[in-house]
C-alpha positions as CSV (number, residue, x, y, z in Angstrom):
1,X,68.9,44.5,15.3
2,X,69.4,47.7,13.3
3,X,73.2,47.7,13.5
4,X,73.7,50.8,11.1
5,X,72.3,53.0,14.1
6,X,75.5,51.7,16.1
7,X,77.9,54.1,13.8
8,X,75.8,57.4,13.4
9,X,77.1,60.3,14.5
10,X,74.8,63.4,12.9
11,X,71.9,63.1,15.2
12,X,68.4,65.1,14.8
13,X,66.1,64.3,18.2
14,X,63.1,65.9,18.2
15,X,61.2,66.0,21.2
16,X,57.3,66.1,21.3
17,X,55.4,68.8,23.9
18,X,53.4,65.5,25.3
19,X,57.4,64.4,26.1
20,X,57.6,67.6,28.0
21,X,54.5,68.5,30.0
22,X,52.4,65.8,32.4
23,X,49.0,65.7,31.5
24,X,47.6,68.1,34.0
25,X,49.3,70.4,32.0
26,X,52.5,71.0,34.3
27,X,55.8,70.6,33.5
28,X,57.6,67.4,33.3
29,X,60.8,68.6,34.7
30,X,62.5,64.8,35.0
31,X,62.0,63.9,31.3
32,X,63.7,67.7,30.4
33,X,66.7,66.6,32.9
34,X,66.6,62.9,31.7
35,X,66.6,64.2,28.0
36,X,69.5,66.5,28.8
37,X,71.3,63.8,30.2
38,X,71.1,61.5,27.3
39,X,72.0,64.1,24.9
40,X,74.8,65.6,27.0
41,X,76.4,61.8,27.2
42,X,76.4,61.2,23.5
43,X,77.8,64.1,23.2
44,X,80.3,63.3,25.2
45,X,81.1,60.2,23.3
46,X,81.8,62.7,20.2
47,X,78.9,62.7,18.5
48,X,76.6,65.8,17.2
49,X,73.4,66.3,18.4
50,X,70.6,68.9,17.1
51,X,67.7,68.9,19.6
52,X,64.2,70.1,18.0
53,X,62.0,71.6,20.8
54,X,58.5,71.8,20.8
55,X,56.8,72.9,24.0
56,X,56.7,77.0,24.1
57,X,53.5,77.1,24.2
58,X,52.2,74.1,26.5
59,X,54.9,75.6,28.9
60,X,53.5,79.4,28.5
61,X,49.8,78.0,29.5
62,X,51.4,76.3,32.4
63,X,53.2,79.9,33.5
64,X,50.3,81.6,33.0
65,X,47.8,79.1,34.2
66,X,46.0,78.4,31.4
67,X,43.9,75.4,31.1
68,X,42.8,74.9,27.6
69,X,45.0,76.6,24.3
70,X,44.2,79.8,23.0
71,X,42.1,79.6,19.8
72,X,43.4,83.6,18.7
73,X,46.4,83.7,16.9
74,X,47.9,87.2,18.8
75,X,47.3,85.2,22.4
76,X,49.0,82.0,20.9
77,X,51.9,84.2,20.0
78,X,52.0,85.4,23.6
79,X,51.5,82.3,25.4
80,X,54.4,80.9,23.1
81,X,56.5,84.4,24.0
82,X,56.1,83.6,27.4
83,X,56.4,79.7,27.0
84,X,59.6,80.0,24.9
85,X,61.8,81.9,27.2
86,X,60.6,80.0,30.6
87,X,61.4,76.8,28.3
88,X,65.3,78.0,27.5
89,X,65.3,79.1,31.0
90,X,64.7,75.2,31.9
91,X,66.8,73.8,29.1
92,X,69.8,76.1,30.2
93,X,69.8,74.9,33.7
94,X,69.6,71.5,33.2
95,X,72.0,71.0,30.6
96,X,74.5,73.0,32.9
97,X,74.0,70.6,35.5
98,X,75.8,68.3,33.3
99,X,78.3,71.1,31.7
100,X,76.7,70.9,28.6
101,X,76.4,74.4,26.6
102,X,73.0,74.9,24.6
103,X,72.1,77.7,22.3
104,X,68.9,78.7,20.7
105,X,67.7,78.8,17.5
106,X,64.5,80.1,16.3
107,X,63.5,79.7,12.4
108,X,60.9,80.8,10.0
109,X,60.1,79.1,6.6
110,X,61.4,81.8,5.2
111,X,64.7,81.6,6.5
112,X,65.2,78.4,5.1
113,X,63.2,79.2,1.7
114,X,65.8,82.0,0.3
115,X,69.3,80.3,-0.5
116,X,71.5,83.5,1.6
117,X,69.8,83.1,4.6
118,X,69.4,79.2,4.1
119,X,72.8,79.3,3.6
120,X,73.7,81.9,6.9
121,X,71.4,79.1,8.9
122,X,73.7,75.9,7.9
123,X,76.7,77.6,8.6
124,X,75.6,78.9,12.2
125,X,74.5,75.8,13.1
126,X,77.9,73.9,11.7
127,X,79.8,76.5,13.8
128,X,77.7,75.7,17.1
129,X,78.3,71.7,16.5
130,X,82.0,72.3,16.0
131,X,82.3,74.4,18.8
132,X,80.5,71.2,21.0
133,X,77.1,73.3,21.3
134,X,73.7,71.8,21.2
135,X,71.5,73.6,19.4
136,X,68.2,73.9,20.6
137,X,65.7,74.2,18.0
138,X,61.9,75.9,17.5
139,X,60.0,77.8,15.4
140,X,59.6,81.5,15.9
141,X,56.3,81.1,16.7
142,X,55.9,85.0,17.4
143,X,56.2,85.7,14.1
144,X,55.6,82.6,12.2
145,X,52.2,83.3,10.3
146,X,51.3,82.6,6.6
147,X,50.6,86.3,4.9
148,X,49.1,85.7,1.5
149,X,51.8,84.5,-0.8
150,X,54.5,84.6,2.1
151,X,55.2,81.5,4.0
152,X,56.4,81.6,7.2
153,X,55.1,78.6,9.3
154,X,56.4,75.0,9.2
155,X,53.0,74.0,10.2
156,X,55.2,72.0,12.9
157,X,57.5,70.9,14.3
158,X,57.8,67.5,13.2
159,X,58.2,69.1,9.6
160,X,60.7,71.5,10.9
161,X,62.5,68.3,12.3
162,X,62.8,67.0,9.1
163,X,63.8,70.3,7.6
164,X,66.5,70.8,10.2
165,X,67.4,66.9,9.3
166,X,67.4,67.5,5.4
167,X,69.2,71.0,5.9
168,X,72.5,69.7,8.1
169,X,72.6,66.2,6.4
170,X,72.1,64.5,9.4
171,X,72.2,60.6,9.7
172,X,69.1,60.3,11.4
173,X,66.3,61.4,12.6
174,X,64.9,59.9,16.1
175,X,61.1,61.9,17.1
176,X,60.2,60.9,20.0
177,X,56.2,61.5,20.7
178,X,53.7,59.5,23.0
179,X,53.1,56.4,21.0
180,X,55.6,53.7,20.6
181,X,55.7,53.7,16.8
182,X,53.4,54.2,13.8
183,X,50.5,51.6,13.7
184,X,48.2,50.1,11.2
185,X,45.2,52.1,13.5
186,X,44.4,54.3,16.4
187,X,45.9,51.7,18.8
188,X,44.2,54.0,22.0
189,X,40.9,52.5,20.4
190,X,41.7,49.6,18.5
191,X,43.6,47.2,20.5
192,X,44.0,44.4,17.0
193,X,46.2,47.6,16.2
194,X,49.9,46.5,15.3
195,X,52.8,48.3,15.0
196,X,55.2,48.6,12.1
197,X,58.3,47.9,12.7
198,X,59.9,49.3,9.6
199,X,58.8,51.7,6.8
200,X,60.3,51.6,3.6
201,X,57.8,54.1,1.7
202,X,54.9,56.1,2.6
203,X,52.0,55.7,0.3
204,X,48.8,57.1,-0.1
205,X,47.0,54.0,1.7
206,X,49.2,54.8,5.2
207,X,48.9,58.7,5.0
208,X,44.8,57.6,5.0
209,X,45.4,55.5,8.0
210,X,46.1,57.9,10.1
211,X,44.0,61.2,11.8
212,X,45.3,64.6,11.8
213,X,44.7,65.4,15.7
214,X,47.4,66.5,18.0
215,X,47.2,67.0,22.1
216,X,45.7,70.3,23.7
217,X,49.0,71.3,24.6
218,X,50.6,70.6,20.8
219,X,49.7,70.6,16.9
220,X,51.7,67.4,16.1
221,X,49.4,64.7,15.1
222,X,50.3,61.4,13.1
223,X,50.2,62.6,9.9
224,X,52.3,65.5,10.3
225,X,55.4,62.6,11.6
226,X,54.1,60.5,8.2
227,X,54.7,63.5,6.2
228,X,58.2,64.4,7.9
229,X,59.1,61.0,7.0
230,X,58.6,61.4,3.9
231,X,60.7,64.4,3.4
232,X,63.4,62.3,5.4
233,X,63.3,59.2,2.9
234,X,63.2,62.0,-0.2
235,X,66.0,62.9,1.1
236,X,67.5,59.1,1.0
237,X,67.9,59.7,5.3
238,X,66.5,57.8,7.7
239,X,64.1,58.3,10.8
240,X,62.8,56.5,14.0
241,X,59.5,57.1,16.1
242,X,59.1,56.1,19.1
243,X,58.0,56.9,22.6
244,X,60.0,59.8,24.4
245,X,58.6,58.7,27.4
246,X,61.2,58.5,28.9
247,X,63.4,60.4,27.0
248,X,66.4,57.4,27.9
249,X,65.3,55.0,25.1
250,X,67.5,57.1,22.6
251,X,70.6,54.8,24.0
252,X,68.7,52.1,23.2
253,X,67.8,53.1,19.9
254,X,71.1,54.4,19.3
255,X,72.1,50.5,20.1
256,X,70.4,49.2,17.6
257,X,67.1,47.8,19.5
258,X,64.7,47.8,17.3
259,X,62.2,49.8,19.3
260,X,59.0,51.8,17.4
261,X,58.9,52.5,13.5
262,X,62.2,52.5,11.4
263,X,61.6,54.9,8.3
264,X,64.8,53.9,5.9
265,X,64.7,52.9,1.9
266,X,64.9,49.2,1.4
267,X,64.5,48.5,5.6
268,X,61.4,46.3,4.7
């Protein structure tokens, strides 16, 4: 049992686009209402919850029937307009059938690179947490492109995850994906793969392990989750992956099951 998980109460979730859409592409509209549910209970229960959202674009190629994801930047940025504002749309609704009030948040690197505006970030997203909002997290992905020396792109959102974890001090960090956990290989073609139950530092040998491939509807792949936990553990925090489907095994995490891969110093 991971008991410490019992008494947290600064909570990151960050939910994968596989969590959201089926894969026909169309929206999975239970796992949105199941994962509004969840969060709108523990908040309930007094603690603060940060949702990070991917998703604006798998949901902008489902609005505008699109079967494969634009390769052109400018069409990605429209597809993820689109995407974005149907996926708020979704987000507001449900969480108001439970009388949970959500706001959005969109960030750039750059926001978060320059101390002022890091700074103006923080203290917007203290105010919405005190006020018993749940902020709903994405990149700007409208604007987010790299321009020569000026970085604007997380590269994803797992990394923004752990930004937005790192940023608010948060207690930990639960991602929830389409795999139960981080194996030792691809476990979709090698079924000797086993999964780790806890991670106490990520080396060079495990960040070789793993591919670099996300879905058709997302950028996420396993490497981008090693390397957001390793800015979580820099940052002495601690981080579970595990399966978001459904989106209700955050109580049981939150109990202390130990369900897919604890990320914490000394855990091993």
């Amino acid at each position: 049992m991971r008991e410490f998980l019992k008494s947290v109460n600064r909570i990151v979730v960050k939910i994968g686009t596989s969590s959201l859409i089926h894969p026909n592409g169309k929206i999975n509209f239970s796992g949105i209402d199941q994962l509004a549910f969840v969060l709108t209970d523990l908040r309930n229960q007094g603690k603060e919850l940060l949702l990070v959202s991917s998703g604006a674009i798998g949901v902008g190629m489902d609005k505008l029937n699109l079967r494969e994801r634009p390769q052109e930047i400018p069409i990605q940025q429209a597809v993820a307009a689109v995407g974005q504002s149907e996926l708020m749309h979704i987000y507001n609704q449900r969480f108001l059938g439970y009388s949970q009030q959500t706001a959005q948040v969109l960030l750039t690197r750059d926001v978060v690179d320059f101390p002022e505006s890091r700074s103006n970030v923080i203290n917007t997203l203290e105010q919405l947490l005190s006020m018993g909002i749940i902020p709903i997290i994405n990149e700007n992905d409208t604007v987010a492109v790299d321009e020569m020396d000026h970085t604007r792109k997380f590269g994803d959102n797992d990394e923004l995850s752990a930004v937005v974890s790192q940023l608010m001090a948060a207690d930990v960090l639960i991602m929830l994906s389409d795999i139960d956990g981080f194996y030792s290989d691809n476990p979709t073609k090698n079924q000797q793969a086993t999964l780790y139950s806890a991670i106490s530092m990520i080396d060079q040998t495990l960040l070789e392990q793993v591919g670099s491939e996300g879905s058709r509807f997302g950028t996420g792949g396993m490497l981008s989750k090693l390397k957001a936990a390793q800015r979580v553990l820099a940052a002495n925090s601690t981080m579970v992956l595990a399966n978001g489907k459904p989106p209700r095994i955050i109580f049981d995490i939150l109990a202390g099951d130990e369900i897919g891969t604890l990320f914490k110093e000394g855990s091993v």
